[in-house]
C-alpha positions in Angstrom: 91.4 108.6 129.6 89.9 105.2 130.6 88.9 102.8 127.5 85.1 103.1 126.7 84.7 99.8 125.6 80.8 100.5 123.7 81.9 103.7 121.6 83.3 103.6 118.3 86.1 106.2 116.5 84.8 106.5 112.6 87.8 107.3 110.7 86.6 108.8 106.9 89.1 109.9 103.9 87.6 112.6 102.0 91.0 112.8 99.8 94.5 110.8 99.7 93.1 107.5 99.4 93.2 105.5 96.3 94.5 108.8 94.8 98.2 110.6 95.5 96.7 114.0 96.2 94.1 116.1 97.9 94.5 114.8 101.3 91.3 115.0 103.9 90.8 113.2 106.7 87.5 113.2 109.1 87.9 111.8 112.5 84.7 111.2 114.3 83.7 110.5 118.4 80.3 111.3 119.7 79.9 114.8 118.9 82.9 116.0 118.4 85.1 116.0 114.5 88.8 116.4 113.8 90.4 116.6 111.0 93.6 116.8 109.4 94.9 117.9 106.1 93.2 119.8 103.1 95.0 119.3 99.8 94.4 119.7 96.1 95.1 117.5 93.3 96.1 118.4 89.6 94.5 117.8 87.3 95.5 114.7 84.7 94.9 115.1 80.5 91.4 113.9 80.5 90.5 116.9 82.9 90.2 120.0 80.2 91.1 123.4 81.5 90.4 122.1 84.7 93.3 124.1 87.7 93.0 122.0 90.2 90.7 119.6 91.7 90.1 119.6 95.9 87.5 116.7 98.2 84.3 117.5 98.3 83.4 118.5 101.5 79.2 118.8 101.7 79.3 116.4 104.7 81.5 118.6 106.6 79.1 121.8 105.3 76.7 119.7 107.2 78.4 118.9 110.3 80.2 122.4 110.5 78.7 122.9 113.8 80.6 119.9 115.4 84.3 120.7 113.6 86.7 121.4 116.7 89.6 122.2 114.1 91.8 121.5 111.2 95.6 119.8 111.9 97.9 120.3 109.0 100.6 118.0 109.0 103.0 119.7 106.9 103.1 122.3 103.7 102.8 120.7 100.6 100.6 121.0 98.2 98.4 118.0 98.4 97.9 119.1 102.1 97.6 122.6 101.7 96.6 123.6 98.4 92.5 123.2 99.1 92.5 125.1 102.5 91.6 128.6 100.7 88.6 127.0 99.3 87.7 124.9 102.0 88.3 127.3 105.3 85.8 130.1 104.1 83.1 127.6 104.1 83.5 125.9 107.1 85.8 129.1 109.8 87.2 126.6 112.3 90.2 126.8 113.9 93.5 125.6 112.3 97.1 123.5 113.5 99.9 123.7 112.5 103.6 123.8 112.9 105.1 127.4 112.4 106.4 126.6 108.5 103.4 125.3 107.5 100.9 127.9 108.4 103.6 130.3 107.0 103.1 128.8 104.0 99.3 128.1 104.4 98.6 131.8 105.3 100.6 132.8 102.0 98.4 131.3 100.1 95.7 132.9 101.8 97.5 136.3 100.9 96.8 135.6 97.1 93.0 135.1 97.7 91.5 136.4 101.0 93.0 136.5 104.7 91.9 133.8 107.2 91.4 135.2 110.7 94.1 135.2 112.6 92.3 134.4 115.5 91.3 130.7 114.1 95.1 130.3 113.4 96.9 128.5 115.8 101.0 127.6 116.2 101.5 124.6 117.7 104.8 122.6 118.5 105.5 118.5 118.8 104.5 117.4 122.0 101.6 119.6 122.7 99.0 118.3 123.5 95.3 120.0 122.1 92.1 119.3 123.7 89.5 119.5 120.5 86.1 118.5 121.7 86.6 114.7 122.5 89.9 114.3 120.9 92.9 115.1 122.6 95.4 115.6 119.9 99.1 115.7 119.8 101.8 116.4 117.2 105.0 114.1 117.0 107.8 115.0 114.8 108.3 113.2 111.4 111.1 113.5 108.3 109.5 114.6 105.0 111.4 116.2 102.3 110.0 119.3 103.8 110.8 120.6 107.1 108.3 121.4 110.0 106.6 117.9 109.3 104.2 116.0 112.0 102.2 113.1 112.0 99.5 113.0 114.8 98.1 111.0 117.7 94.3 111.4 118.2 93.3 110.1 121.7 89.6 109.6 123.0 88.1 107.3 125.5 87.8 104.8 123.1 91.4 104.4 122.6 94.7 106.1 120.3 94.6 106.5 116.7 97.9 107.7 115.4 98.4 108.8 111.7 102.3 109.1 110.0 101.2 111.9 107.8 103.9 111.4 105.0 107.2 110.5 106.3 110.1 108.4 105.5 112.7 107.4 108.8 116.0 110.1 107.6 119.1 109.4 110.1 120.5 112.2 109.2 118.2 115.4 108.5 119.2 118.3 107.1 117.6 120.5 109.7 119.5 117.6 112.6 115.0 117.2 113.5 114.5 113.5 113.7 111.8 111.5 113.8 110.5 111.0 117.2 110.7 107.5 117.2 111.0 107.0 120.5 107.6 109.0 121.1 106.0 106.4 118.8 107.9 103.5 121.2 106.1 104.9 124.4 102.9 105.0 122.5 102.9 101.7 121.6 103.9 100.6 124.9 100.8 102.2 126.0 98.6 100.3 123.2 97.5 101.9 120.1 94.0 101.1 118.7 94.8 102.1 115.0 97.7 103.2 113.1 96.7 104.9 109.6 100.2 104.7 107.3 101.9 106.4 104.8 101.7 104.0 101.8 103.0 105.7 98.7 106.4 103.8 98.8 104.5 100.7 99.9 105.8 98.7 97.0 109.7 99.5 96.9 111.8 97.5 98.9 114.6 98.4 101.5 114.8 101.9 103.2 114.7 105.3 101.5 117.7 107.4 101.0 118.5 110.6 103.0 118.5 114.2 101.8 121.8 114.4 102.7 122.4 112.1 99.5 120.9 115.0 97.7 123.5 117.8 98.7 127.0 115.2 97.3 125.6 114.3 94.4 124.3 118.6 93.5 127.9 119.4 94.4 129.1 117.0 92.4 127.2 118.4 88.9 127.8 121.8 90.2 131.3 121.7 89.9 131.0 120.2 86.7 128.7 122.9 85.2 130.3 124.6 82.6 127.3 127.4 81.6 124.4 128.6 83.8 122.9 126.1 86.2 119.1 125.7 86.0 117.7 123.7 89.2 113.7 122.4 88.8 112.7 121.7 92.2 109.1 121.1 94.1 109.2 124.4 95.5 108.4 123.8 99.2 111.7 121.2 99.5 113.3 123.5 101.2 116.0 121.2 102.5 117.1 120.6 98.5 116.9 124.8 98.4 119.0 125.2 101.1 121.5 122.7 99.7 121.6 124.3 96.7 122.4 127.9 98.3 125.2 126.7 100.3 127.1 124.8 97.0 126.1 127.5 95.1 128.2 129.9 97.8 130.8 127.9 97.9 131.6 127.3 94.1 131.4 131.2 93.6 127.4 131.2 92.0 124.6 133.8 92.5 121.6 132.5 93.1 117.9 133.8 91.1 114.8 132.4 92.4 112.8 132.2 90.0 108.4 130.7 89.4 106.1 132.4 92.1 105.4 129.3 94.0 109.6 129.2 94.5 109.6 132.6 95.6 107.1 132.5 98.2 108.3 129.4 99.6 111.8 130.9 99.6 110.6 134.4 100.6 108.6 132.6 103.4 111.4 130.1 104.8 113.7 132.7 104.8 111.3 135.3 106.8 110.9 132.0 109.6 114.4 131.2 109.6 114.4 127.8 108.3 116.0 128.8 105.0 119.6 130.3 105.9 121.1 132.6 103.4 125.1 132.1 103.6 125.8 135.7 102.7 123.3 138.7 102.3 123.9 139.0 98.4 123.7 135.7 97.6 119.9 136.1 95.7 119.9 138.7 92.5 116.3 139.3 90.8 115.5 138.0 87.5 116.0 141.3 85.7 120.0 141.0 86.8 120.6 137.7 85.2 121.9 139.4 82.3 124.7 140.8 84.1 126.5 137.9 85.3 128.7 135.5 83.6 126.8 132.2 83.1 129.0 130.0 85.0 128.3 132.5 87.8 124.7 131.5 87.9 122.4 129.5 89.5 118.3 129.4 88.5 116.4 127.8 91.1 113.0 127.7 89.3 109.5 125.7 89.5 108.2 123.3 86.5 109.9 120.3 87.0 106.5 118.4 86.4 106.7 120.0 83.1 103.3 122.4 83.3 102.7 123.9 80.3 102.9 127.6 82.2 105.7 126.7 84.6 109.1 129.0 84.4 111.1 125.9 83.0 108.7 125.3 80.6 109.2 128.8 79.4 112.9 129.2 79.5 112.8 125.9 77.3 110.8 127.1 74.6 112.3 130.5 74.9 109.2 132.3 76.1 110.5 133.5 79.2 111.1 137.3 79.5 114.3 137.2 81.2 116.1 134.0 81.2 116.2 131.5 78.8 118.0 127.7 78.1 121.1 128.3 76.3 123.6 125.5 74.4 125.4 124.7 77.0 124.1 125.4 80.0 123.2 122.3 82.6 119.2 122.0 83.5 118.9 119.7 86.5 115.7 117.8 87.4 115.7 117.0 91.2 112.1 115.8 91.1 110.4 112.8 89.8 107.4 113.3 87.8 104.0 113.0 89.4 102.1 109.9 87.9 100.6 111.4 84.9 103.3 114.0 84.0 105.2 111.8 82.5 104.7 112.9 78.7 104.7 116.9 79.9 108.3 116.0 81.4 109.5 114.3 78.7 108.4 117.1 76.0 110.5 119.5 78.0 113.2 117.5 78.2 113.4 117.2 74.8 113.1 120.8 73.8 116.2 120.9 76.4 118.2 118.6 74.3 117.3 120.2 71.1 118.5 123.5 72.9 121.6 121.5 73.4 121.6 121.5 76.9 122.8 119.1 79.4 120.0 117.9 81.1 120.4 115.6 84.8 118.0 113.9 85.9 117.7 111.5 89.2 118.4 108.5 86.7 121.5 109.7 85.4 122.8 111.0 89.5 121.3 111.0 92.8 119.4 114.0 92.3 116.2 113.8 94.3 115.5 110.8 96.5 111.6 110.1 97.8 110.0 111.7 100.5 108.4 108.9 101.8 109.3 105.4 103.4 109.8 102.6 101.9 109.1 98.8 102.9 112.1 98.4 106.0 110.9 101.8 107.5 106.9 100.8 107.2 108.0 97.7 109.0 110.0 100.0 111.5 107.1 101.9 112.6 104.1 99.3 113.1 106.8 97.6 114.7 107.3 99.9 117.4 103.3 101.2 117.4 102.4 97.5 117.2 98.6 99.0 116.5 95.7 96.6 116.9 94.5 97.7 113.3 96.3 99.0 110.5 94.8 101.4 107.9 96.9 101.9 104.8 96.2 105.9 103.5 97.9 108.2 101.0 98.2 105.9 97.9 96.7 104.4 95.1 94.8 101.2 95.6 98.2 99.6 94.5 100.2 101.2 97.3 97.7 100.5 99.9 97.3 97.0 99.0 100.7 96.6 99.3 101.1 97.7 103.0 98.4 95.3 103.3 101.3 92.8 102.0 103.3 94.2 104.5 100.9 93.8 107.6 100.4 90.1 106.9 104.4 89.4 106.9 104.2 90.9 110.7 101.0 89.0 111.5 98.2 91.3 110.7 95.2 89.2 109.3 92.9 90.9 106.6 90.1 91.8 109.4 93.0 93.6 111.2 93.7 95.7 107.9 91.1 98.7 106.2 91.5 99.4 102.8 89.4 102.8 101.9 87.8 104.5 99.3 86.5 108.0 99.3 84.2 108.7 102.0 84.9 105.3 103.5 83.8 105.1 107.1 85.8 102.8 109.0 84.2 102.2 112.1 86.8 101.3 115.4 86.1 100.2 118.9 88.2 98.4 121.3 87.7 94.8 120.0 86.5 95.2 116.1 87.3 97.4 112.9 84.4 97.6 110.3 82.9 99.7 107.6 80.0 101.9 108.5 78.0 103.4 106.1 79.8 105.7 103.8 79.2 109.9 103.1 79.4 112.0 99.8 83.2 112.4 98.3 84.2 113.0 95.4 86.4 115.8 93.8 85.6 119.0 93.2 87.0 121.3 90.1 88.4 124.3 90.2 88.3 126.2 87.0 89.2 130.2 86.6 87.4 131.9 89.4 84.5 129.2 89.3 84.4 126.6 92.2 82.6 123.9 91.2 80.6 124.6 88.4 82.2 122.7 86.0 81.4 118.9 86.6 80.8 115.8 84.7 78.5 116.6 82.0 81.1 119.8 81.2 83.9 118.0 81.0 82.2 115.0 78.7 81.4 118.4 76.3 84.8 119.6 76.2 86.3 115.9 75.4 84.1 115.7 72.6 84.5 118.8 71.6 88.5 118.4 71.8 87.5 114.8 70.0 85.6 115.6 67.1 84.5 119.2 66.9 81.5 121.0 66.9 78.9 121.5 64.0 76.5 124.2 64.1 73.3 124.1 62.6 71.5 127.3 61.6 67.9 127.6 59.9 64.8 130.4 60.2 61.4 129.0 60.5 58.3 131.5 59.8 56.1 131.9 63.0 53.0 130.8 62.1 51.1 128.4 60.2 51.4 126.9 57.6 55.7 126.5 58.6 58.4 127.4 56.1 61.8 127.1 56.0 62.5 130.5 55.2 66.9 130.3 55.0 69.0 127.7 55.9 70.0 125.1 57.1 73.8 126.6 57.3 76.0 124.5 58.4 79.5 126.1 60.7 82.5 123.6 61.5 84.8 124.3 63.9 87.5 121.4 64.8 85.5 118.9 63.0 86.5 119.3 59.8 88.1 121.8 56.7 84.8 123.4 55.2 86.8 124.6 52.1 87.7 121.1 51.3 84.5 119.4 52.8 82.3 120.7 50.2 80.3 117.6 49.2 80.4 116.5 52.4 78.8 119.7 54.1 76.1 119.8 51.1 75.1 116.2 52.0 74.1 117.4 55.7 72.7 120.4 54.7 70.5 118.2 52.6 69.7 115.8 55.8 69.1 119.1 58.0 66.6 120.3 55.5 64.6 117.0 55.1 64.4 116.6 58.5 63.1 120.3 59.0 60.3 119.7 56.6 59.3 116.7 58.0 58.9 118.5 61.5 57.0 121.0 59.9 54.3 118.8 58.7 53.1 118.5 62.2 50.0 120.7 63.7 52.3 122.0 66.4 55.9 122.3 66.2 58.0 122.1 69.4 61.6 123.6 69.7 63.2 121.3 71.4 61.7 118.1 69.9 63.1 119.5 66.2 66.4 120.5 67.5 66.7 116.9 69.0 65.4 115.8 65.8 68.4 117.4 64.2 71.0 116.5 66.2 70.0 112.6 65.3 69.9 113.0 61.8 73.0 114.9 61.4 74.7 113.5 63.9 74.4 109.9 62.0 74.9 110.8 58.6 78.2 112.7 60.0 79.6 109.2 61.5 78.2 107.5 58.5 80.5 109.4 56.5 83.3 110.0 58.6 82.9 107.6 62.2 83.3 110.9 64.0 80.6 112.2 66.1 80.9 116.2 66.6 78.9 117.7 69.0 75.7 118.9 66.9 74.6 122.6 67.9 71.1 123.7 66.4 70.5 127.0 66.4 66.6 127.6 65.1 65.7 131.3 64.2 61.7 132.4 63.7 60.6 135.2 61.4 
């Protein structure tokens, strides 16, 4: 394609910047938009009952009409997890490597199928013509296998995004990076590379997978009892590591956590997970047959969720296997910032078990997924991209690859750092910011998609706060007003009625004078007395205590 020198590429994160999670990214050239990835995030403590939280996507509901297709770079959940609530809204055509829409149409199974005309198999080096975009898939190492970054190329020049990656010399699968595919592309001249940053801040190189695999066999052989293995399920590289030691030191292996089986189930139908002998897998319900140093449990919940199979087997909820004294619980993950205190209550109950619990402080366990510092520098390097975008990070991480782009001569006009819904405008000579579209996050709670926003979740933090109070009185209909019962007055996590007696009579006493007072007037009006209420109550309640409950009138008429 020539260079049009007069058109501009917008480039717009809907998720996966300034956050770790719920990756979207809009690419946009005259009437044509590309995008790639369509993740969830979970939810942190402040976020009550909330399942998961995915971008909003109302300017793409808009500008459905102009949506060539979808590119997934690889099957995680933060690139995945959204698409069954995003695809249905928007039926567009979908990329993908052959894992990852394995694993994005198995997710679909649980809710409702996507067409399978609109899914579309695609391999590294292939190139797709979408609308004005010609896009192309180059191979990268993740801890996941079947992993691409793209290149996006219109006549206004290449834009090439990493997707996550980290530069492994020696896969597990033998798939390396296509480095040299990123040399020819610089060669070329690349208008804008958009970078991993999540490992933006640690110095040196990341270390392989293969690391992984010595240091499992090495606790494996140790093992005394059962072996309990928390994993992210879709690391299928750590799984398939796992099997093969397992084999070889004599263990069975139970998958165990639906998210682990599907993976497993759908890795192993695709042929990327290779099971060393037919028998190696026995179901849940066998467990109790075998010997426990016979044993392996490969299970989800090594980010501690409350609901996860771990979580269960450590408090002895689970219906078939549980933690025993003795037995060796290994956690090859690292906690997800803001799972901290969820991993470290399970790890206790492990130890009060008195279980032998690994984790990748105490062994190489689990190494990152993504590069660090050396291997950033290794890639813009060889891309040597007139403009550099920092994307899937916190503000911290991409302000760090900033760092890193001024020690190989990138100025700070050279270098975008987004926000949601960020539109970074590109043309041959100039990078700038555009006006911005709606983002945000969207929760998912239950069934509702939604419906549960920011005045919801302020009620259900005060209510996990201080409580509720109720306030219940009947009114006669007509004139002149009477109280004619009432005011009640119901606490539920606000405060012990039985042993809040004078209290409680003090606010009954408030609710009644400020009841007659209202029904002095000519006209009384429901919603002016009940806000009436929730004042007067509501202050003698922190005079007394400094704890505002949510105030709940509830005005009868006889």
């Amino acid at each position: 394609m020539l260079p049009n020198k007069t058109s501009k590429l917008s480039v717009i994160p809907l998720g996966g910047t300034g956050e770790i999670g719920k990756n979207l990214l809009i690419f946009e050239y005259e009437d044509s938009i590309v995008l790639i990835d369509g993740g969830v995030k979970f939810p942190d403590e402040e976020l009550l009952g909330i399942d998961l939280v995915i971008p909003n996507i109302a300017y793409l509901e808009k500008n459905r009409d102009r949506i060539k297709g979808i590119f997934i770079t690889h099957g995680h959940e933060d690139h995945i997890g959204g698409l069954p609530f995003i695809l249905p809204k928007l039926n567009i055509p979908i990329y993908g490597t052959k894992l990852t829409l394995g694993l994005v149409q198995a997710k679909f199974r649980e809710r409702k199928p996507y067409p399978d005309s609109l899914v579309n198999i695609i391999e590294p080096g292939q190139p797709i013509q979408a609308g004005a975009f010609e896009v192309e898939a180059f191979r990268v190492t993740h801890s996941i296998p079947d992993a691409v970054g793209y290149s996006l190329l219109t006549s206004v020049g290449r834009v090439v995004y990493t997707g996550d990656f980290k530069v492994d010399y020696t896969p597990i699968d033998g798939q390396n990076m296509d480095l040299g595919k990123l040399a020819a592309w610089g060669e070329e001249g690349i208008l804008a590379l958009l970078c991993d940053s999540t490992n933006a801040e640690r110095s040196g190189v990341t270390m392989s997978e293969m690391v992984v695999g010595k240091a499992l066999r090495e606790w494996f052989e140790r093992a005394k009892g059962k072996i309990i293995m928390a994993s992210f399920a879709s690391n299928v590289h750590r799984i398939q590591q796992a099997i093969d030691t397992a084999a070889d030191i004599g263990r069975k292996v139970c998958v165990v956590g639906r998210s682990m089986e599907n993976v497993v189930r759908t890795a192993t139908e695709l042929g990327y997970l290779k099971l060393p002998d037919a028998d190696i897998l026995v179901d849940s319900s066998e467990v109790g047959k075998l010997l426990p140093e016979r044993l392996l449990v490969l299970t989800t919940g090594s980010q501690g969720e409350p609901l996860a199979a771990l979580t269960r087997m450590a408090t002895k909820s689970h219906r078939q296997i549980n933690v025993l004294e003795g037995d060796m619980v290994i956690l090859a993950a690292t906690p997800i910032p803001g799972n901290e205190k969820l991993v470290g209550k399970t790890i206790n109950h492990l130890y009060q078990i008195g279980a032998e619990v690994v984790t990748k402080e105490m062994g190489l366990v689990h190494v990152s997924g993504h590069a660090n510092q050396e291997e950033i520098k290794l890639v813009i390097r060889l891309t040597r991209p007139r403009f550099l975008i920092p994307h899937h990070g916190e503000i911290r991480h991409q302000v760090a690859l900033r760092r890193i782009g001024h020690t190989l001569g990138y100025s700070d006009q050279d270098i975008a750092i987004t926000q949601l819904g960020s539109r970074v405008e590109i043309s041959q000579d100039r990078m700038e910011f555009g006006e911005s579209v709606e983002a945000g996050s969207v929760y998912i709670d239950g069934l509702g998609v939604g419906d549960v926003g920011q005045i919801v979740l302020r009620d259900r933090q005060q209510l996990a706060q201080d409580g509720v109070v109720i306030v219940i009185a009947a009114l006669s209909k007509g004139k002149p007003y009477r109280l004619l019962s009432g005011p009640d007055i119901i606490s539920r996590g606000f405060t012990f009625m039985k042993e809040a007696g004078e209290l409680v009579d003090g606010a009954k006493i408030v609710a009644s004078s400020t009841l007659e007072s209202q029904m002095q007037r000519d006209q009384i009006e429901w919603g002016v007395i009940k806000t009436a209420l929730r004042e007067s109550t509501g202050n003698y309640f922190w005079e007394k205590t400094r704890r505002r409950p949510m105030i709940l009138p509830v005005l009868l008429q006889y």
